[in-house]
Every structure is written in structure tokens, then in C-alpha cells.
C-alpha positions as CSV (number, residue, x, y, z in Angstrom):
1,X,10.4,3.7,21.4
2,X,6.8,3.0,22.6
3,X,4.5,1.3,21.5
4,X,2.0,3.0,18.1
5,X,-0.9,1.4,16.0
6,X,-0.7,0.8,12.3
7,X,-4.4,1.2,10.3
8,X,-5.0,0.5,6.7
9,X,-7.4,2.1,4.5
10,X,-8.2,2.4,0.6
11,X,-7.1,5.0,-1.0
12,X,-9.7,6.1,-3.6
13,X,-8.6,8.9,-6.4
14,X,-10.4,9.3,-9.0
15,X,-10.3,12.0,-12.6
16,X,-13.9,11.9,-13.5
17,X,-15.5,8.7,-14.0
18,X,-13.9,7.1,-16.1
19,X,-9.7,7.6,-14.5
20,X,-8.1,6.8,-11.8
21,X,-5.0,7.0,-9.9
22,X,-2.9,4.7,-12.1
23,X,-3.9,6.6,-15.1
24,X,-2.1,10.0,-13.8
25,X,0.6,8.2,-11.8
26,X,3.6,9.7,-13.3
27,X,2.0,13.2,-14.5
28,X,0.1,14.5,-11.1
29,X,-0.3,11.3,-8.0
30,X,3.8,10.8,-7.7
31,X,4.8,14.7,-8.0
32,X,1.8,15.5,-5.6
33,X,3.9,13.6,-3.1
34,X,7.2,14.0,-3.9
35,X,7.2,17.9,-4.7
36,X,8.6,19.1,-1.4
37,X,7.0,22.7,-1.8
38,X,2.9,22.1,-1.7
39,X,2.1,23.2,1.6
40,X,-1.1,23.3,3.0
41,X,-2.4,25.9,5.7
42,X,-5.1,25.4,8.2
43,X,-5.5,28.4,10.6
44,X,-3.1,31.2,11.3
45,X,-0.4,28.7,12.7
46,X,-0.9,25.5,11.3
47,X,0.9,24.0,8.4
48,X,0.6,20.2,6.7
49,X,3.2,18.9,4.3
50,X,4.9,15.2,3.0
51,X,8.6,14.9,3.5
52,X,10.9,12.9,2.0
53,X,8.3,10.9,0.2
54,X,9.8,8.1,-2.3
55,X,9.1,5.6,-4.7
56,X,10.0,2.0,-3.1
57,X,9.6,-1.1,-4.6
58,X,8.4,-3.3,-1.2
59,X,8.1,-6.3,-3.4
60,X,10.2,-7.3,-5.8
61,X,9.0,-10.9,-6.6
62,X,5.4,-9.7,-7.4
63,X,4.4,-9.6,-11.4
64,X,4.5,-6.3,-11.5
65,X,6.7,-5.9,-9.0
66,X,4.7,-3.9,-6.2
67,X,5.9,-0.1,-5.5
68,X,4.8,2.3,-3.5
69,X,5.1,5.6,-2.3
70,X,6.4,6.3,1.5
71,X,7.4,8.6,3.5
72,X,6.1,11.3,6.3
73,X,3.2,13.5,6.8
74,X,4.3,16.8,9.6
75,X,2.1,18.6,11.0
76,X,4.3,22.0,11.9
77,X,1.6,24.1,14.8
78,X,2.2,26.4,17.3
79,X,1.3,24.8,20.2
80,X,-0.4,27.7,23.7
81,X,-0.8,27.5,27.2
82,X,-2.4,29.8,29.1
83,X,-2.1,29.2,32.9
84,X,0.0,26.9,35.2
85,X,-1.1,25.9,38.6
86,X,1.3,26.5,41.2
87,X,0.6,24.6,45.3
88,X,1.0,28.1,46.6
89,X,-0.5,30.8,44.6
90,X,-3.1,28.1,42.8
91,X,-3.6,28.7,38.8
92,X,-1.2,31.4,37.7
93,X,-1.7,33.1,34.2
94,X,1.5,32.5,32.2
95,X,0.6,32.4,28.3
96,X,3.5,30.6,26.4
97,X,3.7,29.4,23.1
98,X,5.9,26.1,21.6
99,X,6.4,25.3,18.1
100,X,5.1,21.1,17.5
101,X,5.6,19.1,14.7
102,X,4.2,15.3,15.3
103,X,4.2,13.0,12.2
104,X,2.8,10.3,10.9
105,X,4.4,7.9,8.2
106,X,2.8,6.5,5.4
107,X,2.9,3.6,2.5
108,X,0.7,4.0,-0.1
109,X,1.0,0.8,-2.3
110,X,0.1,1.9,-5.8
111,X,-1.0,-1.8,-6.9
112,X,-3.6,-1.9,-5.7
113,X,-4.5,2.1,-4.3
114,X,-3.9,0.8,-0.3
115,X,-2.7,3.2,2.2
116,X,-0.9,2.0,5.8
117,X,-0.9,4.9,8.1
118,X,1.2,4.8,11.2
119,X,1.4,7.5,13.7
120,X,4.7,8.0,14.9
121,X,4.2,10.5,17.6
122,X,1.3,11.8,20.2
123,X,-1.3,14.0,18.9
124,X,0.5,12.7,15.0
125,X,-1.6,13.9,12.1
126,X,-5.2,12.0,11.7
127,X,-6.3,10.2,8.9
128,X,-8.6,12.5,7.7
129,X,-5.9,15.3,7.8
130,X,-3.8,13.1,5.6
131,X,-6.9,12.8,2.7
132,X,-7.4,16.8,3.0
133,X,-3.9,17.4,2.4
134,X,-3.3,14.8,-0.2
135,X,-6.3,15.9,-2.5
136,X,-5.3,19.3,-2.2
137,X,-1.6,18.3,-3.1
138,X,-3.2,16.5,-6.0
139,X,-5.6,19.3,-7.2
140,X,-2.5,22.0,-7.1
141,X,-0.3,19.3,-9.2
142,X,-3.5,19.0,-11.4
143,X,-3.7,22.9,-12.2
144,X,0.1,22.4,-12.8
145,X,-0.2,19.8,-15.2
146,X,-2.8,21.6,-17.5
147,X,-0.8,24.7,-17.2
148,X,1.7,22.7,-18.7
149,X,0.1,20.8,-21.3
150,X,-1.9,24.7,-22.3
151,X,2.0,26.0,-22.6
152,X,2.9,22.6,-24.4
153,X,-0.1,23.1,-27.2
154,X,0.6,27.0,-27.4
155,X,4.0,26.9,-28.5
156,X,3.4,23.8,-30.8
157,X,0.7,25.4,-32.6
158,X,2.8,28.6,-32.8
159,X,6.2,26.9,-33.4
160,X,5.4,27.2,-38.2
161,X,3.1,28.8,-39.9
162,X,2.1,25.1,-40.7
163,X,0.9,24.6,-37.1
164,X,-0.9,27.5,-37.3
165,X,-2.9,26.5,-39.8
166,X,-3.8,22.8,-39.8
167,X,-3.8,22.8,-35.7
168,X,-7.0,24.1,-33.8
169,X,-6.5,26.3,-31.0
170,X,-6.2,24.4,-27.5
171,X,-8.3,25.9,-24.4
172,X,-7.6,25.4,-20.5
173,X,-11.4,24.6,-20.5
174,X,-11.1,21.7,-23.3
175,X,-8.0,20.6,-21.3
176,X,-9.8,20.9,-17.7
177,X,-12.6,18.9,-19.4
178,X,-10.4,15.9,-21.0
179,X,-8.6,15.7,-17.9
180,X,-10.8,15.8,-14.6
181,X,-10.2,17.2,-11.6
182,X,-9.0,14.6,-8.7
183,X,-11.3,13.5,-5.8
184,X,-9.9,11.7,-3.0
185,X,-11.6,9.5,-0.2
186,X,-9.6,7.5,2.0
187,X,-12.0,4.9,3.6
188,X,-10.5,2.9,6.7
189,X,-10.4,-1.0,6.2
190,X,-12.9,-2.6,8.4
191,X,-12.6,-6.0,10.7
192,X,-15.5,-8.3,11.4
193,X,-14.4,-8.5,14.8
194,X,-14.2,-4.8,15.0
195,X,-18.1,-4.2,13.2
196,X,-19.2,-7.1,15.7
197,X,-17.7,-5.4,18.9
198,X,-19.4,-1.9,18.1
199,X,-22.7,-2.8,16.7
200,X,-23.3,-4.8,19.9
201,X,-23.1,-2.0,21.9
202,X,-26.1,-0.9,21.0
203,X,-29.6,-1.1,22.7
204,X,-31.4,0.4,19.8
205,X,-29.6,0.8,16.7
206,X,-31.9,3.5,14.8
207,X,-30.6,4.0,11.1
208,X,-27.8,3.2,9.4
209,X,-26.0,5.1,6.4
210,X,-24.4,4.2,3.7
211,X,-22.9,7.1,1.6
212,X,-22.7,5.7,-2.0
213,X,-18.7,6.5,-3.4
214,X,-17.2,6.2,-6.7
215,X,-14.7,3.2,-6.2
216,X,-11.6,2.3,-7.6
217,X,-11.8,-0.1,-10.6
218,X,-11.4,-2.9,-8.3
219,X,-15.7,-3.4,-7.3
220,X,-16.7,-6.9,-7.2
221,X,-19.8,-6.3,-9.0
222,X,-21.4,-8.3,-6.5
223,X,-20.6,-5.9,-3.6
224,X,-23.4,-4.6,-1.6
225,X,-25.3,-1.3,-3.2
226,X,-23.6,-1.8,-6.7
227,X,-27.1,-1.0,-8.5
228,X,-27.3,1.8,-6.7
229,X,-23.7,2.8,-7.9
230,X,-24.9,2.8,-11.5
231,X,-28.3,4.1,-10.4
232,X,-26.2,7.2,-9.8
233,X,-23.7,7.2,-12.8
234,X,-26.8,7.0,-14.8
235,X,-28.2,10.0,-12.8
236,X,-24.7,11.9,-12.9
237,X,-24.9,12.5,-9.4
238,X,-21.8,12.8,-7.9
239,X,-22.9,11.9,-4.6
240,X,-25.7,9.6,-3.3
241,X,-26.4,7.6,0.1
242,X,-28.9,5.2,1.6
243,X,-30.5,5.4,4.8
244,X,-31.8,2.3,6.6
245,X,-33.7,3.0,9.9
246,X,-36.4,2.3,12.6
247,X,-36.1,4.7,15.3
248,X,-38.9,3.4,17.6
249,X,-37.8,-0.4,17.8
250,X,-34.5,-0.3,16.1
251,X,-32.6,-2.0,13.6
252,X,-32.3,-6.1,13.9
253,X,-28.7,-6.5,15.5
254,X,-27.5,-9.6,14.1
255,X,-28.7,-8.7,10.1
256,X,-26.9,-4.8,11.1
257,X,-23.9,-6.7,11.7
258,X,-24.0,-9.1,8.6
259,X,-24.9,-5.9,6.3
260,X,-21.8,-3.2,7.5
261,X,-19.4,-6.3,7.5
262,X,-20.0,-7.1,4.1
263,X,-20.5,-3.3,3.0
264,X,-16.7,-2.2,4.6
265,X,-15.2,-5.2,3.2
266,X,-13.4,-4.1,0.3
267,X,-13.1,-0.7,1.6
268,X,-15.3,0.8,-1.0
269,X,-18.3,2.4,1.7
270,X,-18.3,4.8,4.3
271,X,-20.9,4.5,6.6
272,X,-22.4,6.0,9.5
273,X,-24.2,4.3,12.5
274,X,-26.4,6.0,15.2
275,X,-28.6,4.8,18.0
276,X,-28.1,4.6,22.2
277,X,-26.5,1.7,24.0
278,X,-27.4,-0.2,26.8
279,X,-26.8,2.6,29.7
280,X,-29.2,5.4,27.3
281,X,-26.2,7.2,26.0
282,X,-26.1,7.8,22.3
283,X,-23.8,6.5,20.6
284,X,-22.9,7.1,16.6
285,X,-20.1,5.3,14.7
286,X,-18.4,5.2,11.8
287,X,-15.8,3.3,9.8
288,X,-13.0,4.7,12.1
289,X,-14.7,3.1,14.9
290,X,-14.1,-0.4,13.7
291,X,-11.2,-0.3,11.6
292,X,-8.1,-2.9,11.1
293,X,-5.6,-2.0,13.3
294,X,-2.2,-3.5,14.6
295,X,0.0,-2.7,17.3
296,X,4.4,-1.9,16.1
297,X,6.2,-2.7,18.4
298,X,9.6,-1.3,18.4
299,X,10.0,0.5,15.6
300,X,12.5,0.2,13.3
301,X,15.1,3.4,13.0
302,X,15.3,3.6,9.3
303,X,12.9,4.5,7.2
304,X,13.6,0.9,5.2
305,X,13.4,-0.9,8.1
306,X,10.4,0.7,9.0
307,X,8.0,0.5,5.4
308,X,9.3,-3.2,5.4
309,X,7.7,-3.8,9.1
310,X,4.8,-1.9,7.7
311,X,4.2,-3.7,4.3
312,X,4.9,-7.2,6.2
313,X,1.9,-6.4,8.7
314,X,-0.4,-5.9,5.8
315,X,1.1,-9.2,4.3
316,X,-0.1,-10.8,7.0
317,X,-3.2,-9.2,7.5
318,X,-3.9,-10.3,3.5
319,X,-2.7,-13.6,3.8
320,X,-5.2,-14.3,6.7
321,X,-8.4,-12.3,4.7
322,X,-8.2,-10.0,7.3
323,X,-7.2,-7.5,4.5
324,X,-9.3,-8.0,1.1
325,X,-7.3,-7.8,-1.7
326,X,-8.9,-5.8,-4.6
327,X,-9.9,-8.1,-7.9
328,X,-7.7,-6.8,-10.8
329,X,-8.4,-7.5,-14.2
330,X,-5.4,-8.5,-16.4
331,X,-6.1,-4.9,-18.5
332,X,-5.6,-3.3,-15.1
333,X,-2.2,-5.3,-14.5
334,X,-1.1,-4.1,-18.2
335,X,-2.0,-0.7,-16.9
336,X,-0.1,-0.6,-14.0
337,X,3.4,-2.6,-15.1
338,X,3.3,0.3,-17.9
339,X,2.9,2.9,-15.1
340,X,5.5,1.6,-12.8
341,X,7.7,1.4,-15.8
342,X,7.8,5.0,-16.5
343,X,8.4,5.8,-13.0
């Protein structure tokens, strides 16, 4: 099997501000997966969906033991050609069409909300394909879920004449309000190496931007643009960014690199670069550009085999601080053994 690249990224899902993905494990972020009839559309012959997506525990000996949800992301198109080129009669029109369906597999370790994406075939589903599909997987399971709770409260309050009486009358807007609708951002993990190698491309690095996202509960309230974080809560906004730029002489290399490494550390900013390198070209960058990324070698066959190799690549990737490890409170550990627990 030849060679494909592994890349990590957080996974950031959030219900409003004040929930996030472990809160609606069990009720909307595992079914979102799991439920083999979401299907998303794109175009007249283009079709996303998971497949065989389980809960895995990949460690055992953690405290709570770490699980995880894994399994493969298609990508079912209709794939056209429109001419051939033939020695004698030069490019011949010959329109044929060939049903594709590259995948991609993916672990997404619900610990601590990381996701390893691993391409399995050419032209395999991107990244950002995967975050479309996956939030609007988790917005259908959403509507499902306050459907259900609507029915649940109906019948209840209907059930005696009791009910009827001592128990208000339940609205889908009350319900839609006490339980958000999901956002998703999936932000690729960043190296040092990586944010060195680009940034010094450049000749004249004109502005940097940092767009400002609601992170999981894991912030080091330390991190880089955390005032600006509350500036916004305060605000309500549910979107901000920062802009730092000098067109004319451009943006002091070594403090660009030193600010975008520590800003993609934890995987909790998405940022843009633009500017022109050192041939006059523009050149414009983003997380993607520097991202963690590590070469699997022969794949295993099974789908064991192969989260294993994955989830053993981030190990190692941790244990060298390649990979930072979100900060969890002991409130967030309760949290999530009681999640895992119901699973």
C-alpha cells in the first residue's frame, strides 16, 4: 500500500457558549456519527457520508479510559472526461463518466476533542470537507433531538389531567433556546518547524490575521488574544478577528514567527498570512500550510490495526510536545468519565 500522511487537528464543537461537545456526547455528537443515513449533497453528483463509525476505547490504562470515535469518511462522485488524445488523430472527443469514492479515515478522541485525519486514497476527502459534513451531521441530529424532547414533553403533559394542569406547555423555541445549535471548527495542529519553514519565505510579510474562535474548555488563560476572547463574549459577537499589518515595509520576521507559533499552539486560532516572497510572487498561508503531519507507512489492513497505528503516532507526537495536550480541569474529567460511562 503506498505511502499517505496522517494530520491532526482540534476538533472545536460548541452548543452556545456555555456547552460543548462532551455535554451532548450521547444525545447528538455519537449518533451524528454513527447514524448511517445523514448524507450530505454537494452538487448534482456529489455525495459525503461516515461509514462504519464506532466507539473504541484506544486507551484502556488512562483515568478515564480514553475512547474515541473512528471510522471513514467517502466521498461517492461521478467522476467526467471529456477528450482523449490519440498519436494519430490528436485529441479525440470521447465524454465518459466513472463513479469514485476515495476515503479518508478518521479518530476523533473524545478526551480531549482531537481529530487524526488520514487520507487513504488520491484525491481522499479534505479536511475541510470533513468539518462541513460533520456540522451538518450534527445540526440534522440536533433538530432530531429537540423533535424528540418536544414529542417527549407533549405526551407527558398530556399523559393525566394532572399534567395538564400543574405542567406549562413546552415550545420548540424554549427547547431550541435551552439547547444551542452546534458550531464546528476544526483547526489543524501547527509545528514550529512548520510556522518557521513558511514565514521565512517571505520577503515582505504584510498583515497577519488572527480570526478570534470560541475554544473548547481547554484555553490556557494565558494563550495569546484571550482578552480579546472575553472582549467579544462581553460584546456577544459571535465572530471577531485581529489584523496585524505593514504593507510598505512589512511585518518583523523573527517576532511573526514567535507570534503564529505560540498563537497555533493549542490549536485554538485560525489564522491567515499574506505578503510576497523572495522571487515577487504572492504568497498567502494559512494553518494548513504549516500543520503536524506524519508519514504511515504500510498501513495496517484492519481497521484495529489501523486507529492503533494512528493513536500511537499522536502518542508520540504528545510525548515529544510536538502535540499540546489540552489543560483539563478535574470538573471536566468528572464530566467526561460520566459521558463515557453512558456510552
Amino acid at each position: 500500500m503506498p505511502q499517505s500522511i496522517a494530520t491532526f487537528a482540534n476538533f472545536i464543537c460548541r452548543f452556545g457558549d456555555k456547552r460543548a461537545l462532551i455535554d451532548y456526547l450521547v444525545e447528538i455528537v455519537a449518533p451524528a456519527f454513527t447514524k448511517d443515513t445523514y448524507v450530505r449533497t454537494y452538487g448534482d453528483t456529489t455525495h459525503f457520508h461516515f461509514y462504519e463509525v464506532k466507539i473504541v476505547t484506544v486507551d484502556e490504562k488512562s483515568d478515564p479510559p480514553v475512547k474515541a470515535l473512528a471510522g471513514r469518511f467517502i466521498k461517492d462522485t461521478e467522476l467526467t472526461r471529456y477528450q482523449v488524445f490519440d498519436s494519430r488523430k490528436g485529441l479525440v472527443h470521447d465524454e465518459q463518466r466513472m463513479r469514485s469514492s476515495p476515503s479518508a479515515f478518521f479518530v476523533l478522541l473524545l478526551n480531549n476533542h482531537r481529530v487524526i485525519y488520514y487520507p487513504e486514497t488520491p484525491h481522499a476527502p479534505t479536511l475541510s470537507e470533513f468539518r462541513a459534513t460533520a456540522e451538518n451531521f450534527l445540526r440534522l441530529r440536533h433538530k432530531e433531538f429537540i423533535e424528540e424532547l418536544y414529542k417527549s414533553a407533549k405526551e407527558t403533559r398530556s399523559s393525566t389531567p394532572e399534567n395538564q394542569k400543574i405542567l406549562p406547555q413546552v415550545t420548540k423555541k424554549q427547547l431550541n433556546e435551552e439547547h444551542e445549535r452546534p458550531t464546528l471548527e476544526i483547526v489543524p495542529l501547527t509545528s514550529a518547524e512548520g510556522v518557521r519553514a513558511f514565514i521565512e519565505r517571505y520577503a515582505t510579510l504584510k498583515n497577519i490575521n488572527f480570526r478570534i474562535l470560541k475554544p473548547n474548555p481547554d484555553i490556557d488563560a494565558g494563550e495569546i488574544f484571550s482578552e480579546f476572547r472575553e472582549l467579544a463574549d462581553e460584546l456577544n459577537g459571535n465572530r471577531a478577528s485581529v489584523t496585524i499589518g505593514n504593507a510598505k515595509e512589512g511585518l518583523n520576521i523573527e517576532a511573526a514567527i514567535d507570534a503564529v507559533s505560540e498563537a497555533t499552539e493549542s490549536g485554538n486560532q485560525d489564522l491567515s498570512l499574506n505578503g510576497v516572497d523572495h522571487s515577487g510572487n504572492t504568497l498567502k498561508g494559512t494553518n494548513e500550510h504549516f500543520q503536524i503531519s506524519v508519514p504511515i507507512d504500510e498501513a495496517p489492513a484492519t481497521t484495529g490495526g489501523l486507529i492503533n497505528r494512528l493513536y500511537g503516532a499522536f502518542i508520540a507526537l504528545a510525548s515529544t510536545g510536538d502535540i499540546t495536550l489540552p489543560k483539563i480541569t478535574q470538573d471536566e474529567v468528572e464530566k467526561i468519565r460520566r459521558a463515557i460511562g453512558m456510552l
